[in-house]
N, C-alpha and C positions, 0 to 999 in steps of 0.2 A: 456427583461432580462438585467438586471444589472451587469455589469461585469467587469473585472481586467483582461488586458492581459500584459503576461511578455514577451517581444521578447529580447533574450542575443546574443550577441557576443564573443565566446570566444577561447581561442587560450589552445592548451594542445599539451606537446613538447611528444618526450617517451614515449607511455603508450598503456597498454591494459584496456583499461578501462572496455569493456565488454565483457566477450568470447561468444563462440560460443560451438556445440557439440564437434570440433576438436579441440577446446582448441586456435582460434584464431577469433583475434580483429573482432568483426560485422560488417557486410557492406551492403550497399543500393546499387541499382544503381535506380539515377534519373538525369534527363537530357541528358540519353544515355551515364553516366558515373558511373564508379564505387566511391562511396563517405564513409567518415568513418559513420558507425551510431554507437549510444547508445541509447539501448531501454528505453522506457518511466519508464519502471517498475524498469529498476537500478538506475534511478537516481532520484525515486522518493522513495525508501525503502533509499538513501543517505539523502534525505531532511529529511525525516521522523525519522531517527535515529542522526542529527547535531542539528534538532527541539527539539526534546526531549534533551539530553544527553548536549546542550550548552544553547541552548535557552531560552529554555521555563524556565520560573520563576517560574510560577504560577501551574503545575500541570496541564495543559490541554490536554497535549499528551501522553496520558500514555495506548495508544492502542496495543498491542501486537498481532501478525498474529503469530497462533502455531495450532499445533496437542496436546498438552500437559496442555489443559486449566483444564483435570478433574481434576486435584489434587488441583487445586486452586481452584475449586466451594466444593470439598470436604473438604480440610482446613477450607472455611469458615460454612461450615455447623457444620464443629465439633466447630466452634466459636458460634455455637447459641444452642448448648446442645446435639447433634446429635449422640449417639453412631456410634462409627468409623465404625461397619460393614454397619451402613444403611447408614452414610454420603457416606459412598465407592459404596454403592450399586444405589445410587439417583441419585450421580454424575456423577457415568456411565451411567444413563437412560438421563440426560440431555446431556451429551456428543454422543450418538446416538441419539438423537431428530438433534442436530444440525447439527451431520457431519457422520455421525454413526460411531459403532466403528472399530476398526481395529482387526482382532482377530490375528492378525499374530505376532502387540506390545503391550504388554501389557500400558492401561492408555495412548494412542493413538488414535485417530480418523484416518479417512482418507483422511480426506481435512483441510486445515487453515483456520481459523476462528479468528475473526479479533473482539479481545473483550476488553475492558479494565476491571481495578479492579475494578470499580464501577458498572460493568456489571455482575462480579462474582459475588458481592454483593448481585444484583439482582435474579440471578437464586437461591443463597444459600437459600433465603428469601421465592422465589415463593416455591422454594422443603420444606421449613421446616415447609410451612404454608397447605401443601395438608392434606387431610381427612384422617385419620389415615388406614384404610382400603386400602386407593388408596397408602399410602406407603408402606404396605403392599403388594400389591400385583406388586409393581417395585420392590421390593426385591426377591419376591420369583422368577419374570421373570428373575432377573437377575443368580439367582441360577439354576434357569432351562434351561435358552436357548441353544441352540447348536451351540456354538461360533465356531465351526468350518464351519459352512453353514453362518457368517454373513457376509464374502467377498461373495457369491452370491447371497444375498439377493437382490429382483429388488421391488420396491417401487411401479409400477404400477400394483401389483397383489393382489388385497383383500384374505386374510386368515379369516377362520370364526373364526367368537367371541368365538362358543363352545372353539378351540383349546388353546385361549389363559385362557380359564377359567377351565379348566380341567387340566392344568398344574402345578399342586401346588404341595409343599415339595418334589419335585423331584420324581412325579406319571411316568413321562415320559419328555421326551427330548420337549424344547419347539422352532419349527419353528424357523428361520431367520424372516417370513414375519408377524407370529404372534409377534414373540417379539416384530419389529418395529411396527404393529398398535396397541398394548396396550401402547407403550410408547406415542407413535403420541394420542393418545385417552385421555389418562391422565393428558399431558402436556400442548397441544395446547391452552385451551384457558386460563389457567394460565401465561403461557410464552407470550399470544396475549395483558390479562389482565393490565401484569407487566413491558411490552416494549413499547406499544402505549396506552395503557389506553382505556375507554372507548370512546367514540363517539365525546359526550361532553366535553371530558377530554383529548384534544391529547396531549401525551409526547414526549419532545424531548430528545434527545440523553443526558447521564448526562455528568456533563462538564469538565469530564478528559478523551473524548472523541472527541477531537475538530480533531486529525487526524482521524478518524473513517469517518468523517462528509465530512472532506475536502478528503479521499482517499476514501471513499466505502468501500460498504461490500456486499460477495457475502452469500446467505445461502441458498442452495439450498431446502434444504428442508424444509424452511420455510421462506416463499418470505414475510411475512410480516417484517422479519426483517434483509431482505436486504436493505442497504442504498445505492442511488446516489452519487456518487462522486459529490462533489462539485469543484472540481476543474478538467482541461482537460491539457492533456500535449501531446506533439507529440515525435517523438521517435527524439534523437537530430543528425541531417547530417552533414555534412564537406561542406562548402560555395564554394570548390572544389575538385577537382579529388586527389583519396587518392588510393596506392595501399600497402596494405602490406608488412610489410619485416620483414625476416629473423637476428634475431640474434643468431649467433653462442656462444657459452659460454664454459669455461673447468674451471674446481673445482681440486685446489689440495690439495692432499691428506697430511695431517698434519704430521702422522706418517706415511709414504712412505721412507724408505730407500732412502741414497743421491746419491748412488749408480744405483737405480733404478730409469730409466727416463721415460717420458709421466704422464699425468695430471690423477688424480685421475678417475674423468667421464667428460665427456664431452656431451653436447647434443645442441636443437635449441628450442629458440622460436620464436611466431611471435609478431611482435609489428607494431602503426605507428602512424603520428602525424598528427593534424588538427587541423584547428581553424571551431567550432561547428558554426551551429543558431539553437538556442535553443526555443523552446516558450512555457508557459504555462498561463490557463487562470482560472479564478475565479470565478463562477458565487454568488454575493455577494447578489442575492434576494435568494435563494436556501438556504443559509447559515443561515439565521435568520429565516428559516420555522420553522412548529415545527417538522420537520419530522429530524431537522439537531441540528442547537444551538440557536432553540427558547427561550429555558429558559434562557438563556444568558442575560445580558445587553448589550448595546451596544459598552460600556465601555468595557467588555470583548470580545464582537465578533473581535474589533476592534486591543486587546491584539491578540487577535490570528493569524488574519490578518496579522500583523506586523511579528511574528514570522515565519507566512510560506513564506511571501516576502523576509524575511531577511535567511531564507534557505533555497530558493527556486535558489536565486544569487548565495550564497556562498558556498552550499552541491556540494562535484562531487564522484564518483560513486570511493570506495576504495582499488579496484583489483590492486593486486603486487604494493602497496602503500611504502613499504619498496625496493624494488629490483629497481619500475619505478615511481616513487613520482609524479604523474600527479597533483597535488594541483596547479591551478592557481584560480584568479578572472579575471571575466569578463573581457573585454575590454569597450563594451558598455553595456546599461540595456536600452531600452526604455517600461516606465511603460504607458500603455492608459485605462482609464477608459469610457468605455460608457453606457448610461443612458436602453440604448435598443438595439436589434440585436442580434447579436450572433458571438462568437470570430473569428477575424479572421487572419490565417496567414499572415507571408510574405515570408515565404521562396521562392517564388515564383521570389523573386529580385536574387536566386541565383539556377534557374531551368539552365541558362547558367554559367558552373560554373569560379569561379572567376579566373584567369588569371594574375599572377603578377610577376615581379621580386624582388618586395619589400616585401614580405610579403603581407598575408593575411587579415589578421585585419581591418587595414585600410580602403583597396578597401571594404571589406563587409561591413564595417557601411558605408561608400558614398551609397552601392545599397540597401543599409535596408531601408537610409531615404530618400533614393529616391523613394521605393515602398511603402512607406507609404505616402508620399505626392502623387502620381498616386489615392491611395486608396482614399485619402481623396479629392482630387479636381475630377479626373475623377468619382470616383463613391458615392461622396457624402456621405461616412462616417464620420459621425463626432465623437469628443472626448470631453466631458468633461473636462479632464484631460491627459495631453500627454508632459510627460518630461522625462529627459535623464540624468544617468550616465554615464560619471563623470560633464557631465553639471552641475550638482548640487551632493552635499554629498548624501553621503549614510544616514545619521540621517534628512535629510531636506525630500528628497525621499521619506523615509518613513513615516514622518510626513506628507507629502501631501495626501499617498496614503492610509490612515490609516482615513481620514476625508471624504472618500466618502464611507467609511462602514455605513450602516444602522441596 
């Protein structure tokens, strides 16, 4: 496997960067210490939204994780002729194909679902191209099911066919388990047809789906068109011992009499500071499959690369960014590229955690690249490619690591 690993060094003074249920900063204990973390998943919806919203030129990221995608597969259906009550009616049959529906919000599912526009595109297409009959009979489902049984609907119990075929112009209330296998029946291998193609014909992801590709996609109810993350990220640790703290706060009140003493409210949060190692990795044969951004040129897989290296460094996770402004860059980046194997950490240079009166930083990049030299002479991993910020700019950086895309 062909791969891109990112190992950061980075220092963040004040801040909650990630809470917890109590509403404080997340913590690991490794090393037989308590250390700060930040989950994988904050600060990879951070890269993903500084990717899109600065980066990206070109349109490649334009993937959206919602409950809320039926009104966009049903907008585009009223874009190809579709009377509103059947587009309304379609888009909820595909919107429970994917994630079912939510009967408690209206034009809600129950899980995120991770589609871009050219994905709505798609489904608007496969619905507007079904057998008139077969839309036919997703409307009148829609009009008859008993949306108040579709929160217990359980997917591993077959309903007979009769039920879902005797349910018409509202004869009688239609099942939770019949609605979902007349939809599942009608749709499947349309939606199988229209996302991977036939056999012969495999499709990849279209190409304002390049975060789809590089983060995954889960669907549970139809694993054909879940996708593998192409890339891997580990939850980011403190290089040493970190304990939370308390800050006290009082707010005064504007219009409070002069007369009248004590602070408007008063209350506490928690907060604390750490210098991270962070590491995420790439698998760049995965990424030109066709299961990923096959259709791409290289030229493009290469654009996209570039823009998730370049905020992959510079994204950090945006909680109480006004109150506790955590924005720093890195200290180190060391970027390695290997031809085969499989990513591998170092956090491992700070399982003894770091120890210093001078600050942090420093001592962890000495033990980074001291465990990555262990790596490579004791265990004979080798790298292609293996340089370091601020060693070199951030424009050369990324030019180097932009040239081992395939």
């Amino acid at each position: 496997m062909k791969h891109l690993e990112l190992h950061i060094i980075q220092s963040v003074p004040v801040a909650c960067l990630n809470r917890d249920d109590l509403n404080s900063p997340k913590t690991a204990v490794f090393g037989g210490v308590q250390r700060a973390r930040v989950s994988s998943q904050s600060w990879k919806r951070a890269i993903r939204e500084l990717a899109e919203k600065e980066l990206d030129e070109s349109g490649k990221f334009k993937g959206k994780r919602s409950r809320l995608f039926i009104e966009k597969i049903s907008s585009e259906l009223k874009k190809l002729g579709e009377p509103e009550e059947t587009a309304k009616a379609l888009s909820l049959c595909a919107g429970h194909y994917l994630a079912k529906i939510d009967p408690k919000q209206e034009g809600k599912v129950k899980t995120l679902v991770f589609l871009s526009p050219l994905e709505y595109e798609i489904f608007a297409k496969l619905l507007h191209s079904l057998e008139k009959a077969d839309k036919q009979k997703l409307s009148e489902a829609v009009v008859s099911v008993d949306t108040a049984k579709l929160a217990n609907d359980e997917d591993n119990e077959d309903a007979p066919d009769e039920e879902a075929e005797t349910a018409k112009k509202g004869d009688k209330k239609l099942s939770a388990k019949a609605f979902t296998k007349l939809v599942a029946k009608i749709l499947k291998s349309p939606v199988g047809k229209a996302f991977k193609g036939e056999k012969k014909e495999p499709k990849s992801l279209p190409k304002d789906a390049a975060d789809i590709a590089l983060f995954g996609r889960m669907v549970a109810n139809d694993h054909s068109l879940t996708v593998e993350a192409c890339s891997m990220f580990s939850h980011a640790l403190s290089t040493h011992k970190v304990d939370n703290e308390i800050d006290f706060f009082a707010a005064v009140d504007d219009l409070q009499p002069k007369e009248e003493s004590g602070a408007g409210m008063t209350s506490t949060l928690e907060f604390n500071s750490a210098t991270y190692y962070r590491f995420a990795a790439l698998n760049l044969d995965m990424l030109a499959d066709q299961d990923h951004l096959g259709c791409m040129t290289k030229e493009e897989r290469q654009d996209v690369v570039r823009t998730f290296v370049q905020a992959t460094i510079k994204a950090i996770p945006g909680a109480r960014k006004n109150t506790m402004n955590g924005n720093t860059l890195p200290a180190y980046v060391l970027g390695v590229v290997r031809e085969k194997g499989h990513p591998i950490q170092l956090v491992n240079a700070f399982e003894s955690p770091v120890r210093s009166s001078q600050g942090y930083a420093t001592k962890s990049v000495d033990l980074l690249k001291a465990e990555y030299e262990k790596l490579s002479g004791t265990w004979g991993v080798k790298a292609v490619f293996d340089k370091a910020i601020p060693e070199i700019d951030m424009n050369i950086f990324l030019g180097e690591v932009v040239a081992h895309v395939i």
